[in-house]
Every structure is written in C-alpha cells, then in structure tokens.
BATIDREN-779936 format. One line per 5 residues: number of its first residue (from 1); their letters; for each residue x, y, z of N, C-alpha, C. Coordinates in steps of 0.05 Angstrom, whole numbers, padded with zeros to 5 digits. Example, Ala and Ser with C-alpha at 12.3 -4.5 7.8 and 13.67 -1.06 7.14 Angstrom:
% BATIDREN-779936
1	AS	00264/-00114/00156/00246/-00090/00156/00264/-00066/00156 | 00257/-00045/00142/00273/-00021/00143/00258/00001/00157
//
This chain:
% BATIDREN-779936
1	XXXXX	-01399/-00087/-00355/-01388/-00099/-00331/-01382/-00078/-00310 | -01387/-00084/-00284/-01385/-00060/-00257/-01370/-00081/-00241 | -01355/-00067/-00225/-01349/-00080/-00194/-01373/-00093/-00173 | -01379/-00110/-00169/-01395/-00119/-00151/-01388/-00103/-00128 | -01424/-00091/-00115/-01417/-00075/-00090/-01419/-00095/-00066
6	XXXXX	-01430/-00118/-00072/-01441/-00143/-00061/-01419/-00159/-00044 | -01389/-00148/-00051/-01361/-00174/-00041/-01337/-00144/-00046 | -01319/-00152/-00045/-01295/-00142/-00046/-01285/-00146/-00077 | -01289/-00134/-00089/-01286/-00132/-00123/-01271/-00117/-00126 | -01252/-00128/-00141/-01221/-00118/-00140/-01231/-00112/-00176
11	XXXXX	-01231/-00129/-00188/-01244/-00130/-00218/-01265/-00132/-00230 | -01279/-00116/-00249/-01308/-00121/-00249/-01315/-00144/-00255 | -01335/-00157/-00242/-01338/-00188/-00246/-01376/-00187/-00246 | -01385/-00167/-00248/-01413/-00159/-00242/-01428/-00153/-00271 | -01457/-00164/-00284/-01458/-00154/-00313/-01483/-00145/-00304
16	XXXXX	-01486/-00127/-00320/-01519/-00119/-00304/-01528/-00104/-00335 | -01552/-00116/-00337/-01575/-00099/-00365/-01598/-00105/-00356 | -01617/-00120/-00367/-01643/-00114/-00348/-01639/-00133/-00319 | -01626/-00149/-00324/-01617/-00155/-00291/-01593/-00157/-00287 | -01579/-00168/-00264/-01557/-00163/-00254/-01540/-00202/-00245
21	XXXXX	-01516/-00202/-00255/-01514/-00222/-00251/-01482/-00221/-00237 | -01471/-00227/-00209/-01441/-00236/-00205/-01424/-00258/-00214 | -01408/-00256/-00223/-01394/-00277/-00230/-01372/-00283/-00217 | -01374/-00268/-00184/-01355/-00278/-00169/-01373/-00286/-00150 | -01385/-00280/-00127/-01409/-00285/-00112/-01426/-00289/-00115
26	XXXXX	-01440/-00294/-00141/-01468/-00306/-00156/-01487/-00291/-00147 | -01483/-00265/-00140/-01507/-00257/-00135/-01527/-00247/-00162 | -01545/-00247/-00160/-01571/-00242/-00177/-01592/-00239/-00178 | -01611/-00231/-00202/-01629/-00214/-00191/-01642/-00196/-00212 | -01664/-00188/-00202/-01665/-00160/-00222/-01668/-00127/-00207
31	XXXXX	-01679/-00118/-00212/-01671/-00086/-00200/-01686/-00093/-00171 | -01704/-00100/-00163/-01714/-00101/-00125/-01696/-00115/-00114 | -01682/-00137/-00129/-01670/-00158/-00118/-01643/-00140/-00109 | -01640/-00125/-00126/-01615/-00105/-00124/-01614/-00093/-00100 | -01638/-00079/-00107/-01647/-00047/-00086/-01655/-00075/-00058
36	XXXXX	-01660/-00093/-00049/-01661/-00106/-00027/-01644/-00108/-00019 | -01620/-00124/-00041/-01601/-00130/-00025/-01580/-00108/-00016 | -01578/-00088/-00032/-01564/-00064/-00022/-01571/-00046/-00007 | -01594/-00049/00010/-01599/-00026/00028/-01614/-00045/00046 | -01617/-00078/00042/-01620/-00090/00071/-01656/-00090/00071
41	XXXXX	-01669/-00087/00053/-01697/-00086/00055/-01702/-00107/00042 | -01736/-00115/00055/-01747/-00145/00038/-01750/-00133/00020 | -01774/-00148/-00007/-01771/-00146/-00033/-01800/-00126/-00034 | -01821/-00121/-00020/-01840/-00103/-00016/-01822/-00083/-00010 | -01807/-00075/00012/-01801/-00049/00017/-01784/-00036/-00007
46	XXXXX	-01763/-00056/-00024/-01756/-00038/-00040/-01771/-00034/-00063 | -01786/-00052/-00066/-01803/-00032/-00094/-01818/-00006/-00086 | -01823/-00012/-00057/-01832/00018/-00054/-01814/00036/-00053 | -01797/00038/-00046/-01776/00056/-00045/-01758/00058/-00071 | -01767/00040/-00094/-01758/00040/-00119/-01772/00065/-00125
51	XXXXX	-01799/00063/-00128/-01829/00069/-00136/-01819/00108/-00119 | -01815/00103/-00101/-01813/00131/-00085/-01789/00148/-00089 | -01764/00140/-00100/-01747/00155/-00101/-01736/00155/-00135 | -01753/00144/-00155/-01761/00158/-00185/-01785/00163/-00190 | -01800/00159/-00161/-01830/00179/-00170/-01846/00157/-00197
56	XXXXX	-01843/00138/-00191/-01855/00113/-00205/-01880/00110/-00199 | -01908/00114/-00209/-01932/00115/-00201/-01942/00087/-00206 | -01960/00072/-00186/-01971/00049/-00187/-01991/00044/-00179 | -02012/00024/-00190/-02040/00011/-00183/-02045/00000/-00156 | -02056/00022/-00137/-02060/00011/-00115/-02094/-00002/-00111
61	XXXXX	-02097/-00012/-00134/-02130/-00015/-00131/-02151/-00005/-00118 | -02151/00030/-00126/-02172/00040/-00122/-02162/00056/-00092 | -02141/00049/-00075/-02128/00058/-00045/-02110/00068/-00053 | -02101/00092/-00034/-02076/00096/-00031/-02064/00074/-00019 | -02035/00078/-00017/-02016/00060/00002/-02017/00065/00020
66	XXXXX	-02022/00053/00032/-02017/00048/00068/-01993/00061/00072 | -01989/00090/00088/-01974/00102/00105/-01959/00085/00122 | -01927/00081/00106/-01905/00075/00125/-01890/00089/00139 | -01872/00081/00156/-01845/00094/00161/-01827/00094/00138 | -01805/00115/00149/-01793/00115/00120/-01765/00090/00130
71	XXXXX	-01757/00081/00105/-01751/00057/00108/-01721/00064/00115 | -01711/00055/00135/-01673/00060/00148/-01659/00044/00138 | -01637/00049/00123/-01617/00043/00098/-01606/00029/00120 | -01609/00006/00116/-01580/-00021/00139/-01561/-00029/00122 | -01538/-00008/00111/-01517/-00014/00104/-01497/-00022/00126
76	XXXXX	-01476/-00039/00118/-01454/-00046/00137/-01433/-00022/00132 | -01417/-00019/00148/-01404/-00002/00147/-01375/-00007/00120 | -01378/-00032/00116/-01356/-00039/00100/-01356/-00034/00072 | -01388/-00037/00071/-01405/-00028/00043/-01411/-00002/00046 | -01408/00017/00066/-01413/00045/00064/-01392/00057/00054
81	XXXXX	-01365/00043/00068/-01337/00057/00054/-01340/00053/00030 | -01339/00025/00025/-01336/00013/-00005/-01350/00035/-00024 | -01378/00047/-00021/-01383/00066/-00037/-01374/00098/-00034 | -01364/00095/-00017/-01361/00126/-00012/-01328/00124/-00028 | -01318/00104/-00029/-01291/00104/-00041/-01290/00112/-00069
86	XXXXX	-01316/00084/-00085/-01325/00087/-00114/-01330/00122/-00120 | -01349/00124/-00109/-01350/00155/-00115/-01335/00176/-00113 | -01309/00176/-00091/-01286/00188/-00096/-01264/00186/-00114 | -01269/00156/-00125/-01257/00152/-00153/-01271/00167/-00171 | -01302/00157/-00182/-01298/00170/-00195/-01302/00202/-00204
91	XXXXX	-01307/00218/-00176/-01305/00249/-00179/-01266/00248/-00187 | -01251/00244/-00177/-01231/00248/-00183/-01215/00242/-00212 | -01233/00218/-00219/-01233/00210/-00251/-01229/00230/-00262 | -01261/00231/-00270/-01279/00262/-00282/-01258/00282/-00284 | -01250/00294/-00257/-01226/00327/-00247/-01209/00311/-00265
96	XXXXX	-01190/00297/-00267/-01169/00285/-00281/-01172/00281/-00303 | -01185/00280/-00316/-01205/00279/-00353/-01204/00308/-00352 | -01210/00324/-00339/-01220/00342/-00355/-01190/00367/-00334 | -01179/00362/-00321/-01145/00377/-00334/-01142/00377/-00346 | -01135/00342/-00358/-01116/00334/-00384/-01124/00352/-00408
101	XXXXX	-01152/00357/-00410/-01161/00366/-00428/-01154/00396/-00425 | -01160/00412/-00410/-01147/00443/-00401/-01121/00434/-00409 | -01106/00414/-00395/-01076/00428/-00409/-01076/00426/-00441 | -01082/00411/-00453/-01084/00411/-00479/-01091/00437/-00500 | -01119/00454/-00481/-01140/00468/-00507/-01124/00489/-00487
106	XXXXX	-01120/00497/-00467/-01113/00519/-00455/-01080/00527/-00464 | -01069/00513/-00462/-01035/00510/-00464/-01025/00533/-00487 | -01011/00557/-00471/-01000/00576/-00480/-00988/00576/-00516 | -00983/00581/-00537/-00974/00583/-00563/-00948/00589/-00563 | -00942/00611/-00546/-00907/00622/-00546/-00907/00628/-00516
111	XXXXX	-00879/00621/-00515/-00873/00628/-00486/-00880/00654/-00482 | -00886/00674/-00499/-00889/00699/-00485/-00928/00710/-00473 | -00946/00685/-00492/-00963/00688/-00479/-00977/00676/-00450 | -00993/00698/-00446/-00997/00698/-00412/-01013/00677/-00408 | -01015/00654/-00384/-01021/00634/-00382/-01048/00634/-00377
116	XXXXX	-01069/00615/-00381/-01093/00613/-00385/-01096/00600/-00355 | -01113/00608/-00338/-01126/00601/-00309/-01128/00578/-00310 | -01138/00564/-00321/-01152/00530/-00334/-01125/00517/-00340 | -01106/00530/-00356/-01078/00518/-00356/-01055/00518/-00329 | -01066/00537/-00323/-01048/00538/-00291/-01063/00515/-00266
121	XXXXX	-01091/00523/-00268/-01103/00492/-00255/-01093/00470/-00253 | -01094/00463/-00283/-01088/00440/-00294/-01051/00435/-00289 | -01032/00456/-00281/-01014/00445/-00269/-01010/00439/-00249 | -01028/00447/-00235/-01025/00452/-00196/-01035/00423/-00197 | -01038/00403/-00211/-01049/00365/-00214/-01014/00363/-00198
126	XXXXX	-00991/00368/-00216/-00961/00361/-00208/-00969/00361/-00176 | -00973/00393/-00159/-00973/00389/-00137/-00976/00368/-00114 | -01009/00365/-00128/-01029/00343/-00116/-01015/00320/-00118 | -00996/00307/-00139/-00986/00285/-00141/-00965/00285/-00121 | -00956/00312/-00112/-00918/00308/-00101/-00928/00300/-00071
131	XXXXX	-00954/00322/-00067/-00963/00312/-00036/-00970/00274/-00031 | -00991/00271/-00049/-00993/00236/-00051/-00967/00222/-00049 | -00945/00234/-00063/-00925/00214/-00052/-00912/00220/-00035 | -00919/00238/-00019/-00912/00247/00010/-00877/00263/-00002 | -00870/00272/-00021/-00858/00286/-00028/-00853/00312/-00023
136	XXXXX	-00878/00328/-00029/-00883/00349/-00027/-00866/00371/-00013 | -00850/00356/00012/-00836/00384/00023/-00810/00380/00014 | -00808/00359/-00007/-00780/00363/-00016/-00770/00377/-00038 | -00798/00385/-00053/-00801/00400/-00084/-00815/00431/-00074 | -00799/00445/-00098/-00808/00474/-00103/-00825/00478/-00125
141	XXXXX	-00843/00483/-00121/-00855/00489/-00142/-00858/00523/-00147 | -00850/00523/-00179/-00840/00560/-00190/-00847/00568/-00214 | -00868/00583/-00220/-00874/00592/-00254/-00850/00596/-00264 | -00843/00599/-00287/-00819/00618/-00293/-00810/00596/-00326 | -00799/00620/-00337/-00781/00616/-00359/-00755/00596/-00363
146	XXXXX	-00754/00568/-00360/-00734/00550/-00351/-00708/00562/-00376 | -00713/00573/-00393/-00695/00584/-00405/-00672/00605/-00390 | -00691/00615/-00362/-00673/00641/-00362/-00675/00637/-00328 | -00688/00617/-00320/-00689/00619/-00286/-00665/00605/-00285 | -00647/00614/-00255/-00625/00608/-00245/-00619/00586/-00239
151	XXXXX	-00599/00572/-00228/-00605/00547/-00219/-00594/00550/-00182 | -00610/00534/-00167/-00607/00535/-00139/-00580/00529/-00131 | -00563/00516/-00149/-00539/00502/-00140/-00513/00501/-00157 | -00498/00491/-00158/-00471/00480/-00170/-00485/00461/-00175 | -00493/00442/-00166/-00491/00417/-00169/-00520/00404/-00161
156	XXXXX	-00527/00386/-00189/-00561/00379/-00184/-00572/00357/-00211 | -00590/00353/-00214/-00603/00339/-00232/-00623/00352/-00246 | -00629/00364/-00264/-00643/00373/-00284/-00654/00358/-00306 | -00691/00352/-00300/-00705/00330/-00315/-00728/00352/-00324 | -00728/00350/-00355/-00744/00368/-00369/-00754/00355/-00392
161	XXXXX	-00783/00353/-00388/-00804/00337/-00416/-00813/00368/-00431 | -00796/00379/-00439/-00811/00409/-00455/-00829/00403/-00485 | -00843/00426/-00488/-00857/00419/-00510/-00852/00403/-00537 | -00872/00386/-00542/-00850/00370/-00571/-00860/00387/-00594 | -00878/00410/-00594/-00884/00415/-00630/-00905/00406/-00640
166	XXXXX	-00918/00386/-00627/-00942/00376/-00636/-00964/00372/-00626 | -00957/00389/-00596/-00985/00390/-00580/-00988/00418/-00574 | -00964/00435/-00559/-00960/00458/-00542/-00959/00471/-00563 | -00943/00465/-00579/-00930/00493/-00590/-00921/00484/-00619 | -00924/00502/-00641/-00911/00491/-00664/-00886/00479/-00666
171	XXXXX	-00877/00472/-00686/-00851/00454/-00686/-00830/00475/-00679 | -00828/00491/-00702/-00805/00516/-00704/-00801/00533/-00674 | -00824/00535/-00667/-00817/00549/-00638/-00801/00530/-00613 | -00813/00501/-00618/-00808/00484/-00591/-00768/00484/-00602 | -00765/00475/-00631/-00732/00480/-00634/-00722/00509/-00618
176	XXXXX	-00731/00524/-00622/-00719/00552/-00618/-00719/00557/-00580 | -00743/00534/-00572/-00739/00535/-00541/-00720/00518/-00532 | -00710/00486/-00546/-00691/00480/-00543/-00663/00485/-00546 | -00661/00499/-00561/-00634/00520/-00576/-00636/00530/-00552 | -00640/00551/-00539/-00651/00575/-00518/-00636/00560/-00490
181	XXXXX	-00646/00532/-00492/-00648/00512/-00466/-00621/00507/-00466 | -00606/00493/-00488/-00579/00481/-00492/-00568/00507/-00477 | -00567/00538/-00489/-00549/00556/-00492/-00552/00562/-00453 | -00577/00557/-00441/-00571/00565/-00416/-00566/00546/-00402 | -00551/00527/-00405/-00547/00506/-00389/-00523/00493/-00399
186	XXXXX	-00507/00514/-00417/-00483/00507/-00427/-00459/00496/-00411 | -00457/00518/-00379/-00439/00515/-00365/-00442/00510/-00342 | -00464/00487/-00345/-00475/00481/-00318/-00470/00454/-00315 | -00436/00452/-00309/-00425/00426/-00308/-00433/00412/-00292 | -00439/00424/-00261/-00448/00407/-00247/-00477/00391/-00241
191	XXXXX	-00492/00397/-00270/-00514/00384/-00269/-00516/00364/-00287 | -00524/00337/-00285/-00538/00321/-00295/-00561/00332/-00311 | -00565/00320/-00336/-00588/00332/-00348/-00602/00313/-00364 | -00632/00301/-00364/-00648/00289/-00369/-00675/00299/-00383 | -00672/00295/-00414/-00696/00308/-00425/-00709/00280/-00447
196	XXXXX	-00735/00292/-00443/-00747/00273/-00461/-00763/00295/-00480 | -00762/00283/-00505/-00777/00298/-00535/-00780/00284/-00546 | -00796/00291/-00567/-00792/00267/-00595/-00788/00284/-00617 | -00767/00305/-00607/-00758/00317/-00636/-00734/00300/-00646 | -00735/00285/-00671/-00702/00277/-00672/-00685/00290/-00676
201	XXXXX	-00678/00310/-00678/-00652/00334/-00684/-00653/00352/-00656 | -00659/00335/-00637/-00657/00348/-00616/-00629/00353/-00604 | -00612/00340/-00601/-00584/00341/-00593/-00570/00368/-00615 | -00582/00369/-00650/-00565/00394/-00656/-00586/00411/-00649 | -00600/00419/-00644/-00617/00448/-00634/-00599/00452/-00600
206	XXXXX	-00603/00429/-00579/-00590/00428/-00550/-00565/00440/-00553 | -00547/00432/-00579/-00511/00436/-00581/-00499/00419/-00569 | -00509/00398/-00563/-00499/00383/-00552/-00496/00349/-00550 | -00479/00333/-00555/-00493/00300/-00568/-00496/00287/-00531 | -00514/00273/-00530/-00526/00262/-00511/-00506/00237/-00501
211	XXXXX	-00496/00240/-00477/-00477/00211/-00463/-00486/00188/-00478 | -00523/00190/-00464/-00540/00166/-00468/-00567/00170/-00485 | -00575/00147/-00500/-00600/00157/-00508/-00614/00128/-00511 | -00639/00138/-00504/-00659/00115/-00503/-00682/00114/-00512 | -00697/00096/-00530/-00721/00107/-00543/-00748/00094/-00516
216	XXXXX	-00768/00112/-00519/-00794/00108/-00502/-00821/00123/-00521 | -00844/00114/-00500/-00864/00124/-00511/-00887/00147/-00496 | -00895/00174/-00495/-00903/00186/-00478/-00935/00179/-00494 | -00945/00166/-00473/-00971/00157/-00482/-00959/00148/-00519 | -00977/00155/-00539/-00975/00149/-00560/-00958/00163/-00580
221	XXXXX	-00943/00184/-00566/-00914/00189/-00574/-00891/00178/-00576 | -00873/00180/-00603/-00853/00159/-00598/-00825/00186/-00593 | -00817/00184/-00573/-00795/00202/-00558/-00771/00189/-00552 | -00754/00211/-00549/-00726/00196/-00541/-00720/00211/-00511 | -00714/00189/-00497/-00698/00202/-00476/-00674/00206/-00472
226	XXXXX	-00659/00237/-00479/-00632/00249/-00465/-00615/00246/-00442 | -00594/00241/-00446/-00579/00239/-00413/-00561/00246/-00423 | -00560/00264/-00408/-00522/00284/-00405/-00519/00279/-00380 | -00498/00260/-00376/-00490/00250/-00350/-00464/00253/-00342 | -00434/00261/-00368/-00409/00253/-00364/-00402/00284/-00379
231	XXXXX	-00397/00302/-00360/-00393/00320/-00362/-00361/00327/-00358 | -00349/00307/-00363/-00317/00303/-00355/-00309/00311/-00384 | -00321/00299/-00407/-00320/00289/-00439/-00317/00317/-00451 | -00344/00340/-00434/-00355/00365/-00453/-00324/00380/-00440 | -00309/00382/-00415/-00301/00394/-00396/-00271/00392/-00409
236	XXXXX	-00258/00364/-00419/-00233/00359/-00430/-00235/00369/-00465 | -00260/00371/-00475/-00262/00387/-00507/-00251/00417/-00496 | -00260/00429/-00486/-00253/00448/-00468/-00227/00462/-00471 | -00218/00440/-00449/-00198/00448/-00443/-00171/00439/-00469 | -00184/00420/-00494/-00174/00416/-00513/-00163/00447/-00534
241	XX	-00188/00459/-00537/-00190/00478/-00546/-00171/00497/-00540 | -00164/00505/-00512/-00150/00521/-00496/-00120/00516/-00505
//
C-alpha cells in the first residue's frame, strides 16, 4: 500500500503490484495508465517514454520510430509539491534511521572515551529538533561531563535520560555515573530534578529517594521516571541533623 499521488492522501489508500488500484479516488490502471496519468500524456506517449527512460527495446516492424519531440511533463503544481514533499520525507527518514543507528554502534563505553564523529552527528539531530520547534534560541547546547559541569544558576530545572546499562554503557559503569550524578547535585537545592532510567536501585546509587515516581516506557524499555521536586523535605533532614 502507497499514498495515492493522484488526490490528497493523507493515508495509504493506493495498492499497486502488477497494476495499480485507489481505494479512495478509484483510480486505475496498469503501469502507462500510471505513467499517463502522472505526467499528463496520452497512453502512446507514455509507453514511449516508459520504453525511453528504462531503455526498454521494442518491435518497430522493421522502422525505426518516428522522431518526436521530447515529451513536456504537465504536472500541476499541487502534484509537483506533493512529490517534492514525499521525497523530503523520505531522504529525511533514511538520515533519521541511520543516526539512530550511529548513536547506538558509535556511542562511547566510558565516559572517558573520546567521542566518535558519527556519535556526535548523531547528536547534533537534538539541535535540528530545538530549531523545528522554533526553540532553538532558548537552549544551549554544550559537550561536557554533566557530572562535573557547573550549573548556570541557583535556581532551574534539571531533566536527564542518562545511560541505562543496556545500550551505552555496561550496567556497573551507568551505577557509578549515577552515584557521581547524585554526589554533584547534592546541594543544588534550587533545582528541580527529573530523570528517567530503568535501573531500579536508582534512587540508592542517586542518594536520594525520589518526591515522585512514575513508571513509563522508552520505546521498548520499561523505565521509571524521577522527580525531585520538594526540596524543603531534603533541606529540614538537614537542618535536623544540625
């Protein structure tokens, strides 16, 4: 099943094997009927131009063909977008298949190794997304060690999906990055903090038990999402102690 290029096809409603059939605009047909109706030629001109642009050799009984003009594509302009869109989908597909895949086979082992070109690519996708939502001049984007980079403020929201162990990085290391994470963000009262993992002993590696917690799924991961939101609670243990 394809999108009909024939109507405004929102859903593929189009089946095509040795011919082509719509099941929203009934159009049909077999391949000339196609190549006519999509480039606006009778049913002679597109078999020639079938015949001419895969180099399809045929029985002219004993003649060549009669020397044409070459035949002028009368697309509408509505059907010119319409394909020029399809094809920007799917080059963009394709690029987006094959990040996902760089971040996966490229993606560093230990924080201390140096990042793979194909893995850094494959982050600069975040960018491209922040501009699409017209975001972009409101986010920084910064390599760096979230273990040990500073924070811009007193006061802020901190949302971190770090490695779970089972893709990036072995298990034992991703604990030891969380440990690392908890310890630098111990006294950073004035932030809100929002993490998703699917380690469950995440809160004792962090040091910390979570306000809120909520179960979700990252793609076919089953994760929990963190919220340290009431920083009044960690602030009065505190001052308990004292």
């Amino acid at each position: 099943m394809a999108c009909c290029p024939f109507h405004d096809d929102k859903h593929p409603s189009m089946k095509v094997d040795r011919r082509f059939h719509c099941f929203g605009c009934q159009a049909d047909g077999d391949v000339i009927d196609f190549t006519a109706r999509l480039f606006g030629l009778n049913k002679k001109d597109a078999a020639l131009k079938l015949a001419e642009d895969f180099s399809v050799g045929f029985d002219a009984k004993g003649h060549d063909p009669p020397r044409r003009k070459p035949v002028k594509r009368k697309i509408s302009e509505e059907l010119r977008y319409r394909q020029a869109e399809q094809k920007c989908f799917r080059v963009l597909c394709d690029y987006l298949h094959l990040l996902e895949r760089w971040e996966k086979e490229y993606a560093p082992q230990t924080p201390e190794e140096a990042w793979n070109p194909l893995f850094v690519e494959a982050l600069s996708l975040a960018m491209a997304n922040a501009k699409k939502a017209a975001v972009d001049r409101l986010i920084t984007f910064q390599d760096g060690d979230a273990t040990k980079m500073s924070l811009p403020s007193d006061e802020g929201i901190f949302i971190c999906n770090p490695p779970y162990g089972q893709r990036m990085m072995e298990q034992q290391s991703a604990q030891r990055l969380y440990a690392a994470l908890g310890r630098h963000l111990k006294y950073a009262d004035g932030w809100k903090k929002f993490i998703i993992t699917s380690e469950p002993e995440f809160e004792h590696y962090f040091g910390r038990r979570a306000d809120k917690k909520r179960k979700l799924y990252n793609g076919m991961i089953k994760c929990d999402y963190y919220m340290y939101t009431d920083n009044s609670r960690k602030n009065q243990k505190r001052d308990d102690k004292k």
